[in-house]
GUTORBA-512534 format. One record per residue (C-alpha): z, y, x; residue number from 0; residue in three letters; chain. Coordinates in steps of 0.001 Angstrom, whole numbers, always signed. Layout:
{{Z Y X} NUM ALA A},
...
REM end
This chain:
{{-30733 -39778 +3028} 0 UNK A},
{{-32495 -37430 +889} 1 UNK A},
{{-30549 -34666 -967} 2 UNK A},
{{-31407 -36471 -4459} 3 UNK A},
{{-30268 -39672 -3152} 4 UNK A},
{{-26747 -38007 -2413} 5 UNK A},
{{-26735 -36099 -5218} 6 UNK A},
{{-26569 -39526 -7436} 7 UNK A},
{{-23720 -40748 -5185} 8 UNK A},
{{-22260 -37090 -6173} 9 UNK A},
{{-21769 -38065 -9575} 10 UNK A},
{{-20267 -41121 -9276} 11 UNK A},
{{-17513 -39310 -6888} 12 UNK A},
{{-17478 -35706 -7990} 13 UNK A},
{{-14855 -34726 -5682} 14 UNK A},
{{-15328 -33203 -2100} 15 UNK A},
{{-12760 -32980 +163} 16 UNK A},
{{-13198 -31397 +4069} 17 UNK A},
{{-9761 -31758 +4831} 18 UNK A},
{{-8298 -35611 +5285} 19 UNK A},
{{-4725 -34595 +4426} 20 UNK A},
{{-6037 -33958 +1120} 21 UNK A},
{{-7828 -36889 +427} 22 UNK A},
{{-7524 -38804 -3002} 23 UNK A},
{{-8894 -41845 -3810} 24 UNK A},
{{-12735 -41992 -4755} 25 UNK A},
{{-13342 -38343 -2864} 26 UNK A},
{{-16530 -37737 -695} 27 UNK A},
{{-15299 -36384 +2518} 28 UNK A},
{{-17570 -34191 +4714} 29 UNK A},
{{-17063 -34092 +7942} 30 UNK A},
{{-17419 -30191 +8938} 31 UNK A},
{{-16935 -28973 +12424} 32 UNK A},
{{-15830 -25488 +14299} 33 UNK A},
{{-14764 -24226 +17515} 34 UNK A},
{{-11678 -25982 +17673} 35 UNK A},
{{-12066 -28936 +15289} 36 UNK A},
{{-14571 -31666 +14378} 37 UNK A},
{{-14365 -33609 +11058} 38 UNK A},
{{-17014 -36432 +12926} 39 UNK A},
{{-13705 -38005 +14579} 40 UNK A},
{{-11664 -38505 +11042} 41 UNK A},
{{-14567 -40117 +9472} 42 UNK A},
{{-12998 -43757 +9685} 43 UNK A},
{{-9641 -42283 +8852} 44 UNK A},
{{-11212 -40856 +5965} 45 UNK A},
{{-12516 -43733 +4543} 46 UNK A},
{{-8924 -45799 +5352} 47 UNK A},
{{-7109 -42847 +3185} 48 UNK A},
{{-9728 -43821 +281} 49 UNK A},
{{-12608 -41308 +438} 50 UNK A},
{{-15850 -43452 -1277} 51 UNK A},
{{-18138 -42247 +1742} 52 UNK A},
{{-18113 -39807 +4733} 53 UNK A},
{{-20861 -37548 +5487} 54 UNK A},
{{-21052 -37001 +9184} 55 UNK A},
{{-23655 -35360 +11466} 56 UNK A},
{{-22433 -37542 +14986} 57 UNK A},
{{-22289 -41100 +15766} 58 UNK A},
{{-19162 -43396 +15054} 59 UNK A},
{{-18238 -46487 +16646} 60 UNK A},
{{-17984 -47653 +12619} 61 UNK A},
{{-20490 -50057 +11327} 62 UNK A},
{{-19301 -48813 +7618} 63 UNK A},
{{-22200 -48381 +5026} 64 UNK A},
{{-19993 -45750 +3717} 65 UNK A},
{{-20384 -43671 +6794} 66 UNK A},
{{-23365 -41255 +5759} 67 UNK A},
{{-25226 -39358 +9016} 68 UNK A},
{{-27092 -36247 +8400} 69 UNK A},
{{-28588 -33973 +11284} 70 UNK A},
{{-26013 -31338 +9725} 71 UNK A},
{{-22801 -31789 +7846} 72 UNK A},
{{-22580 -28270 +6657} 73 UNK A},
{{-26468 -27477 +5734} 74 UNK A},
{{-25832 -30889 +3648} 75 UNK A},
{{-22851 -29290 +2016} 76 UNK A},
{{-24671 -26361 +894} 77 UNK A},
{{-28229 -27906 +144} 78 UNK A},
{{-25800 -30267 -2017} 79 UNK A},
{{-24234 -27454 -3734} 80 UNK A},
{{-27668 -26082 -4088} 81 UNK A},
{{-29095 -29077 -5851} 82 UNK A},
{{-26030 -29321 -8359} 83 UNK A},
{{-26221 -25682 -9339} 84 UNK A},
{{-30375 -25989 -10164} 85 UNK A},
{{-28737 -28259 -12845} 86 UNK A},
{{-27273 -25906 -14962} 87 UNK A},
{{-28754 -22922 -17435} 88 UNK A},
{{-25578 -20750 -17824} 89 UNK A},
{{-24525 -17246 -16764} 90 UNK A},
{{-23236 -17265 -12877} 91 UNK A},
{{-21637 -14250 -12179} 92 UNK A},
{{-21549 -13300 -8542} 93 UNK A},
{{-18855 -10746 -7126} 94 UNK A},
{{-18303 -9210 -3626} 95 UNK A},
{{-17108 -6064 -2425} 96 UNK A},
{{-14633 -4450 +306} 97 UNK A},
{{-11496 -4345 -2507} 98 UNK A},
{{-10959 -5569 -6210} 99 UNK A},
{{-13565 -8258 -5743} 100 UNK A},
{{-10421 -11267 -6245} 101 UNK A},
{{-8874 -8957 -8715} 102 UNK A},
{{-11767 -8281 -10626} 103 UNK A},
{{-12811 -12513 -10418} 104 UNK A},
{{-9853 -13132 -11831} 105 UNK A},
{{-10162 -10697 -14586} 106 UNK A},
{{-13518 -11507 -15404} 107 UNK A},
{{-12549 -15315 -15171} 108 UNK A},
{{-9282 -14681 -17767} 109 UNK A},
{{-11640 -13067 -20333} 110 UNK A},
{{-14240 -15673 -20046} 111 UNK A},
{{-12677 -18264 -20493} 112 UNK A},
{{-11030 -16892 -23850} 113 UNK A},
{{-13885 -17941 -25093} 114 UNK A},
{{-16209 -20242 -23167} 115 UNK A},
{{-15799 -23248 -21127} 116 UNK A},
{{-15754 -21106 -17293} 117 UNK A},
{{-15418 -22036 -14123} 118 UNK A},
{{-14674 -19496 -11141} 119 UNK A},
{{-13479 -19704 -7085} 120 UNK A},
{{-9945 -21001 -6613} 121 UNK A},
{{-7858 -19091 -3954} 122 UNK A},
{{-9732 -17904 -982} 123 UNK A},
{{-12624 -20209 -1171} 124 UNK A},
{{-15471 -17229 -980} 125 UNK A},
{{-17000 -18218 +2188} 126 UNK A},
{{-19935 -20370 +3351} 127 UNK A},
{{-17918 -23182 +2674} 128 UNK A},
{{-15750 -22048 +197} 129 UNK A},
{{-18824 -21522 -2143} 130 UNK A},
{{-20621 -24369 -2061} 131 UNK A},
{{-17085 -26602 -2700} 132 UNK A},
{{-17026 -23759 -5719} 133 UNK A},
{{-20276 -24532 -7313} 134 UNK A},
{{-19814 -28361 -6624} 135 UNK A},
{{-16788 -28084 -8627} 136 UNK A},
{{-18490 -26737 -11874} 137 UNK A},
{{-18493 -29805 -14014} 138 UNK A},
{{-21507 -30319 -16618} 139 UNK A},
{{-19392 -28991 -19594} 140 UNK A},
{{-19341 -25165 -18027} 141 UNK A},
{{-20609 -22444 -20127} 142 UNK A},
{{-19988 -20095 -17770} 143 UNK A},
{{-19637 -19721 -13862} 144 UNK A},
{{-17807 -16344 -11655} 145 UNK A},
{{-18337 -17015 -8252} 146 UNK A},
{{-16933 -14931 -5587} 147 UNK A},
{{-18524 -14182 -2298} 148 UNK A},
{{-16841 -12817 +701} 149 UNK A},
{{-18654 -10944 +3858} 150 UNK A},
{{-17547 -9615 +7410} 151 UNK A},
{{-21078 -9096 +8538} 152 UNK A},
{{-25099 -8680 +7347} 153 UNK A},
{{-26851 -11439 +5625} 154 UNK A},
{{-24052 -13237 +4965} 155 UNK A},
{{-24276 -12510 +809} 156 UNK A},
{{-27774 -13114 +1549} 157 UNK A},
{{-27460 -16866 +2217} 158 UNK A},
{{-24649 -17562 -223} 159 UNK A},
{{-27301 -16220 -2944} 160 UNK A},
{{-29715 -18985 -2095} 161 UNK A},
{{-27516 -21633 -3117} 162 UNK A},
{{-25406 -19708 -5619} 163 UNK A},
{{-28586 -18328 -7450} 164 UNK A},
{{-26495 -15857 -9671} 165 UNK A},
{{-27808 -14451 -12753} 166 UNK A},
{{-25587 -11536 -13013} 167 UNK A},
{{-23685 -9679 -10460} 168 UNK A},
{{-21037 -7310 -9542} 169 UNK A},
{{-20086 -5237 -6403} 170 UNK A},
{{-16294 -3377 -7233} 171 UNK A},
{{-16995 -1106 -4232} 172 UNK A},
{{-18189 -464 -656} 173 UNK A},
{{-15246 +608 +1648} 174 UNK A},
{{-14166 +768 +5118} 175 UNK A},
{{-13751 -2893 +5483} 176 UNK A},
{{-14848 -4989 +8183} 177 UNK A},
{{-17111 -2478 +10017} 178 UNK A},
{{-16633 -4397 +13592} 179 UNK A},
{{-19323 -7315 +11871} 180 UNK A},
{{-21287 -5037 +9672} 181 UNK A},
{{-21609 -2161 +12072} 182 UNK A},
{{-20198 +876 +9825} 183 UNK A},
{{-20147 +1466 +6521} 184 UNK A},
{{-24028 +1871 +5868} 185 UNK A},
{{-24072 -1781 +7184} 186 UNK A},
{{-20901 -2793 +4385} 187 UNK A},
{{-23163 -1346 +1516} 188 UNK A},
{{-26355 -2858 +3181} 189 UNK A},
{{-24761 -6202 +3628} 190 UNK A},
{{-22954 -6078 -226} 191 UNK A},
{{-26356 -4835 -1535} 192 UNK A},
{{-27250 -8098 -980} 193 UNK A},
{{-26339 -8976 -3663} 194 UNK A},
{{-28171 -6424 -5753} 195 UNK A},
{{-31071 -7449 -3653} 196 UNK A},
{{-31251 -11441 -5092} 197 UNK A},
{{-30693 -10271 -8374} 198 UNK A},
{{-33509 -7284 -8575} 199 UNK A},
{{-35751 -9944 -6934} 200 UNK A},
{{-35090 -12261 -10179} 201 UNK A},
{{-34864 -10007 -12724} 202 UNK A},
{{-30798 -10355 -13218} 203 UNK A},
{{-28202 -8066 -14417} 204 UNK A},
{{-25843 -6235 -13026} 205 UNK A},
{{-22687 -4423 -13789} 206 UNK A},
{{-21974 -1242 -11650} 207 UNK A},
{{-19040 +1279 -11822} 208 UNK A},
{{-21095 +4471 -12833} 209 UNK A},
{{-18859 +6980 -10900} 210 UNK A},
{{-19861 +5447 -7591} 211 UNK A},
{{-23091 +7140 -6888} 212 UNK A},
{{-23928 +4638 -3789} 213 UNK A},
{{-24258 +2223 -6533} 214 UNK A},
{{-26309 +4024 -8479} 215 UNK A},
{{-28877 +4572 -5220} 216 UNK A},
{{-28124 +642 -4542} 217 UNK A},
{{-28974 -254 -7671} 218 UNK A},
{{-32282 +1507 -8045} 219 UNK A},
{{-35156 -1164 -9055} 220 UNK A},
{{-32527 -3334 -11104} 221 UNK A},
{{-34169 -3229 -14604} 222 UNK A},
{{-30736 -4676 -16376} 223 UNK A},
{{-27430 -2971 -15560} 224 UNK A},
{{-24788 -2438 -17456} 225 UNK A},
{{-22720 +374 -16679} 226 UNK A},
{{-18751 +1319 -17168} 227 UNK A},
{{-16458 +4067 -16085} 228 UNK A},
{{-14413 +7091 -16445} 229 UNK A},
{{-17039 +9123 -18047} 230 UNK A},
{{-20367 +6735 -19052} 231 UNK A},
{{-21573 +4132 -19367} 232 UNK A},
{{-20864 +594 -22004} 233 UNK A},
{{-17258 +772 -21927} 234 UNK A},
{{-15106 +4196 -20558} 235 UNK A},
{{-11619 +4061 -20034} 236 UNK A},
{{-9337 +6494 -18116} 237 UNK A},
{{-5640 +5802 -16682} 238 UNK A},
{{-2620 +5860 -19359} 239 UNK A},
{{+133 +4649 -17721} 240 UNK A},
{{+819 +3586 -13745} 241 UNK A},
{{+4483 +3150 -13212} 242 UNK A},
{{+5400 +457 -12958} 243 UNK A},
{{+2253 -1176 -14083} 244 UNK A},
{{-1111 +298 -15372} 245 UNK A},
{{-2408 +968 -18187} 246 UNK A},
{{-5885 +1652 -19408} 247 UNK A},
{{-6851 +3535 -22632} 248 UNK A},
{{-10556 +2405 -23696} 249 UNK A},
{{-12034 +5913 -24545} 250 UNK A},
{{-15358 +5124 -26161} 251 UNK A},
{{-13808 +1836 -28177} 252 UNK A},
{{-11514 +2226 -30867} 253 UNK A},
{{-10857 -921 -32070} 254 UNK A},
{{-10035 -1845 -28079} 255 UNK A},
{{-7743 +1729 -27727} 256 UNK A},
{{-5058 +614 -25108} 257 UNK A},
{{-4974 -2062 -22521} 258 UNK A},
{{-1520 -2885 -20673} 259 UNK A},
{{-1660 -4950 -17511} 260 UNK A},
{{+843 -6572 -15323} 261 UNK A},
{{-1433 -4992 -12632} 262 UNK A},
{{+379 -2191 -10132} 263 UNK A},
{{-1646 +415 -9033} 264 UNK A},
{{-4171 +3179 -10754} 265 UNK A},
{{-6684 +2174 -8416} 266 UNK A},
{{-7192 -1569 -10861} 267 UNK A},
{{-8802 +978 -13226} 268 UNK A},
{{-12265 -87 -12301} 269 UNK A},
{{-11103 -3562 -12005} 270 UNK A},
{{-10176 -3793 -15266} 271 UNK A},
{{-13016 -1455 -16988} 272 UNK A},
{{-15327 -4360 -15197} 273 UNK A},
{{-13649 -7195 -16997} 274 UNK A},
{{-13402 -5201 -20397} 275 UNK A},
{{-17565 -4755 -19863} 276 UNK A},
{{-18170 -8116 -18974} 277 UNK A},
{{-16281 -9344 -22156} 278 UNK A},
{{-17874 -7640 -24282} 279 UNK A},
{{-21339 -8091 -22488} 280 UNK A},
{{-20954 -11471 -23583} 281 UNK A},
{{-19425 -11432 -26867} 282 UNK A},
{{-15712 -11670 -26515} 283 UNK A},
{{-13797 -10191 -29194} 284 UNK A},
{{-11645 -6927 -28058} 285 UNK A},
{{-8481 -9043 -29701} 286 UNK A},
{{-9677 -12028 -26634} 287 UNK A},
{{-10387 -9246 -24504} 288 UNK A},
{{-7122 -7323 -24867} 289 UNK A},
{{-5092 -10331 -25106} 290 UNK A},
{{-6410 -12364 -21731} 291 UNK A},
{{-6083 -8671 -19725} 292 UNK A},
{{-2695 -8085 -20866} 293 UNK A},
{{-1600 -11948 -19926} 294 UNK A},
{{-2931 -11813 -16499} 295 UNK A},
{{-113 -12229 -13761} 296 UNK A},
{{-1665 -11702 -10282} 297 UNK A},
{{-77 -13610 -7492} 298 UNK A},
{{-1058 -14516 -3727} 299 UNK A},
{{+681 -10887 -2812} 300 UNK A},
{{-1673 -9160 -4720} 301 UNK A},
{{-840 -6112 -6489} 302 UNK A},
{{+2349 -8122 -7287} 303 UNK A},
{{+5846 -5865 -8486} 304 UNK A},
{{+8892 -8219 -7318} 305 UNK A},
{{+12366 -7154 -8637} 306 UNK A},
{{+15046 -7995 -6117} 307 UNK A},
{{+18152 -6814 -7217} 308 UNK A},
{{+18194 -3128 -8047} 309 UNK A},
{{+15322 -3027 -5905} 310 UNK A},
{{+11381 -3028 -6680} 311 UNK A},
{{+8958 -3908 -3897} 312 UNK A},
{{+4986 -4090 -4520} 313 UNK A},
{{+3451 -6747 -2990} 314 UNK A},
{{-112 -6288 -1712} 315 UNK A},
{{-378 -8098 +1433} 316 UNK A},
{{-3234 -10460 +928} 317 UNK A},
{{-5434 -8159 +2461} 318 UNK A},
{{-6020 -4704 +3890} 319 UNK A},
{{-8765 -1593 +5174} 320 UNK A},
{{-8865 +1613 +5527} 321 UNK A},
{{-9625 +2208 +1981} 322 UNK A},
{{-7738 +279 -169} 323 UNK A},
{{-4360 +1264 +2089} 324 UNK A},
{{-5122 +4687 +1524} 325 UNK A},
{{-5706 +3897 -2127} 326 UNK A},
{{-2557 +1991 -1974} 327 UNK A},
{{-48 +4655 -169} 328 UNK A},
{{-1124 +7475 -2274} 329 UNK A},
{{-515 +5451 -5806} 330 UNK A},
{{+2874 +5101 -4183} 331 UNK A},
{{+3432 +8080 -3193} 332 UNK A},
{{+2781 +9320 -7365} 333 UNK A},
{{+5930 +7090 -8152} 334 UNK A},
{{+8867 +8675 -9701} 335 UNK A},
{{+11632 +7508 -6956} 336 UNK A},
{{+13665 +9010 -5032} 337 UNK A},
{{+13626 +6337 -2439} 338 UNK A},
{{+10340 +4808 -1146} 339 UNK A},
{{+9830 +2902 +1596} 340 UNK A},
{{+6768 +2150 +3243} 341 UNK A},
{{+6362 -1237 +5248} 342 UNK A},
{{+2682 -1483 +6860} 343 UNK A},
{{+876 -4159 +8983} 344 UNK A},
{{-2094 -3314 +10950} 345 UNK A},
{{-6140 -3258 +9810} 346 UNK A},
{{-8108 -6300 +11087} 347 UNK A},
{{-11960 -6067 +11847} 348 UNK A},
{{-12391 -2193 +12932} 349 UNK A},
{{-14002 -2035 +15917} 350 UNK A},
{{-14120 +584 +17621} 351 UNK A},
{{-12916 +2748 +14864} 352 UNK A},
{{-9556 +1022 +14801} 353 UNK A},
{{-7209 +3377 +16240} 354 UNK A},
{{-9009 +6398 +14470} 355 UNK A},
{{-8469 +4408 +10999} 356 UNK A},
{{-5217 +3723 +11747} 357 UNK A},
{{-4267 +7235 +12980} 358 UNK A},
{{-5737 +8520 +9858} 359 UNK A},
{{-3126 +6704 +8077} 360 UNK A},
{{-657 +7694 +9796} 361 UNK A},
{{-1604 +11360 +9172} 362 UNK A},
{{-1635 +10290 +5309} 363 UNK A},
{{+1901 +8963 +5480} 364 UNK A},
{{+2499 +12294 +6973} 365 UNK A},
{{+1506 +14278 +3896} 366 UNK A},
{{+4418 +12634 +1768} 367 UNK A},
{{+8121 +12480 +1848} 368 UNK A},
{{+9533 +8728 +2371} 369 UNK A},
{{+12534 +7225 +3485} 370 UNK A},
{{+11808 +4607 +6118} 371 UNK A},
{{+8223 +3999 +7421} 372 UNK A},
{{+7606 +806 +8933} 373 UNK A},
{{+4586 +289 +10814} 374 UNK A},
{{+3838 -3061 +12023} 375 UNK A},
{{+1256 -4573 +14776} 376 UNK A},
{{-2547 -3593 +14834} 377 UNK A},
{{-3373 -455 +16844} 378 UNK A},
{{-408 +1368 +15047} 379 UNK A},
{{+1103 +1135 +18881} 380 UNK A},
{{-1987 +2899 +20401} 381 UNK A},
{{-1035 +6647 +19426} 382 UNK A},
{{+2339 +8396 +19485} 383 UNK A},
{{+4251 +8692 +15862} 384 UNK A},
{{+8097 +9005 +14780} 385 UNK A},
{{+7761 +5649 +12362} 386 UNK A},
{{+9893 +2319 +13127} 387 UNK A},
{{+7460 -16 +15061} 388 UNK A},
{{+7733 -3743 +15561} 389 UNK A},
{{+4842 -6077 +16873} 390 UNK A},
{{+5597 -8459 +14106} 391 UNK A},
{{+6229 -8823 +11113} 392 UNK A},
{{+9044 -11447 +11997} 393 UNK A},
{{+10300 -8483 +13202} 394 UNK A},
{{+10026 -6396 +10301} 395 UNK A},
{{+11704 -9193 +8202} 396 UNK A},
{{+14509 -9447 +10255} 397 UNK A},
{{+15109 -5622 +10180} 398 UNK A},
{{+14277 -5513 +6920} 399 UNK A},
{{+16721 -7970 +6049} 400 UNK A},
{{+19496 -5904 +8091} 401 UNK A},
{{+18973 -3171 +5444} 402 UNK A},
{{+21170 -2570 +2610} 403 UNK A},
{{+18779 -754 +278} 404 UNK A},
{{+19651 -249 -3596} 405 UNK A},
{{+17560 +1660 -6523} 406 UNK A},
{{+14851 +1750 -3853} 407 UNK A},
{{+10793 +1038 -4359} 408 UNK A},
{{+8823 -681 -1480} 409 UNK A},
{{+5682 -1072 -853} 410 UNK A},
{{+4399 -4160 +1948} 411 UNK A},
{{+655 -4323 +2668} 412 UNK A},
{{-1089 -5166 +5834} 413 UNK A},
{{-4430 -7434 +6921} 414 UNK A},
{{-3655 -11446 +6140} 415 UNK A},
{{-3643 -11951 +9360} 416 UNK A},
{{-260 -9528 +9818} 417 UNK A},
{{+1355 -11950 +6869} 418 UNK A},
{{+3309 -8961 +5695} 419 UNK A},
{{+4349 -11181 +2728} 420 UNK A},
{{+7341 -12228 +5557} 421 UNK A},
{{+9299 -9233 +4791} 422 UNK A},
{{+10410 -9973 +1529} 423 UNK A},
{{+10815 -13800 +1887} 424 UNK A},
{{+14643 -14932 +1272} 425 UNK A},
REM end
């Protein structure tokens, strides 16, 4: 079956499921495959739950007509997603990076959609098959699409682009993040400038934080960019307020003036600059602009304040490097408390610089005053230090929970994989 011909069957079913416990009635269901699973063996199951048709790339014992075989499941997916993307003549925003990149995506997406019809990645679904179920989600009314694209190692933003074909794009930064699959950080800003790459190669736009001057060498060749920052560029804005959550004066907009967010953390400032430039890129109104900034709530543990009791613990556990913990332990160490407690899971994806990353944290710590320091899993346990180590953070939790702490701020970040998020659980 040609691409076309599925395409049609597309939009009488619009809805693609890969995962039969989430089947609804009238879904297509592909039948993707990996290491330790293979969707080929739920087709008929999928099809009893109520999916209209099953794509699978392996025979069935099922006569079904509704059983679709292709020579690849998840080529099909994105050569699908492809084909239903070529169908639209809107803005698609693109955004990757090391840190921000959800942060800013939902930003971007909140000021949008204040004022057109947009459509952006839900949760975690920034990978190559999180993207093309993204684009095959945009329905025909969208005036607007912010895609999000995720990376561990080269030409990985590089593929998404070919089915994604954004018109505009955005890289928050280029950190110490992943360098086991991209092979140092060189490779991270060759494999994010990706990005830049597919849109200098079609004449797109791009909006780049000026004070990063790797993005200004990245960048070189791009004809449209649109610049913010601390000190040039469209829209400038500078750090009013962090404690307990930032705030942003707009320094070269006076009708804009002050921006508060429900965002913790100084280091957002770029993150939220972004979305302000974007806004107005497009024609929001400051009022929109101000007003879907200042309603934003994150949530999936990130950058989230929690208030138990007397207590206040900042929640940033979704994900973690070498950059954005340092980012995140010395924001914490600027606020006003007189008890601060520091509850870290280990960096994911290092290499061979993992224990020197995670050493060099450990030195940081060292520079401030705190009063417990919880390090948990990783390669924290591959170097003598005089912190509280547990393997897990079960472990944590149940120490944590042990504790009696009042008036006290703490701060829980670690990799996903750690799920730091367990510490503060009831």
């Amino acid at each position: 079956m040609t691409i076309e011909a599925l395409y049609q069957i597309f939009l009488h079913h619009p809805t693609v499921q890969t995962d039969t416990r989430k089947l609804k009635q009238g879904d297509l269901f592909f039948a993707l495959k990996g290491p330790t699973f293979n969707g080929n063996t739920f087709a008929v199951k999928a099809l009893e739950a109520g999916a209209a048709y099953a794509i699978v790339d392996e025979d069935t014992d099922s006569t079904d007509e509704r059983i679709i075989k292709t020579n690849n499941v998840l080529e099909t997916l994105q050569q699908l997603a492809k084909h239903h993307r070529e169908q639209f003549n809107i803005p698609f925003i693109a955004i990757t990076g090391s840190n921000g990149k959800t942060t800013t995506k939902e930003l971007v997406h909140t000021v949008l959609s204040s004022r057109y019809k947009t459509y952006t990645t839900e949760g975690n679904l920034n990978n190559h098959i999180g993207v093309p179920l993204t684009l095959l989600r945009i329905k025909k009314d969208a005036e607007m699409a912010v895609i999000e694209m995720g990376a561990n190692h080269q030409k990985e933003i590089e593929s998404y682009c070919v089915y994604a074909q954004p018109t505009h794009g955005i890289i928050t930064n280029c950190g110490k993040a992943h360098l086991e699959g991209f092979g140092g950080v060189e490779g991270v800003r060759k494999g994010k400038g990706e990005l830049y790459d597919f849109i200098r190669n079609h004449n797109g736009t791009i909006f780049a934080f000026d004070d990063y001057d790797y993005l200004h060498d990245m960048s070189k060749g791009i004809k449209n960019i649109v610049l913010y920052g601390t000190k040039k560029g469209e829209v400038t804005g500078s750090v009013l307020e962090s404690e307990p959550f930032l705030s942003v004066t707009i320094t070269n907009d006076a009708p804009l003036k002050s921006i508060n967010t429900q965002l913790v953390g100084d280091y957002n400032l770029p993150n939220v600059l972004c979305a302000v430039a974007v806004g107005k890129h497009f024609h929001v109104s400051d009022e929109k602009i101000k007003s879907a900034i200042e309603s934003y709530v994150p949530s999936n543990s990130r950058s989230q304040l929690i208030e138990k009791g007397t207590n206040k613990i900042i929640l940033d556990a979704y994900n973690a490097n070498p950059t954005s913990m340092r980012a995140a332990i010395e924001n914490f160490s600027n606020i006003h408390s007189a008890n601060k407690v520091l509850m870290l899971g280990g960096m994911m994806e290092l290499g061979k610089e993992s224990v020197a990353e995670h050493e060099s944290i450990v030195n940081l710590i060292d520079e401030h005053r705190w009063k417990d320091v919880i390090l948990v899993g990783g390669d924290f346990n591959k170097f003598e230090h005089g912190f509280i180590y547990f393997e897990t953070s079960q472990e944590a939790a149940d120490w944590f929970h042990q504790q009696f702490y009042e008036d006290t701020y703490i701060l829980v970040k670690g990799s996903r994989s750690m799920q730091m998020e367990r510490v503060v659980e009831d």
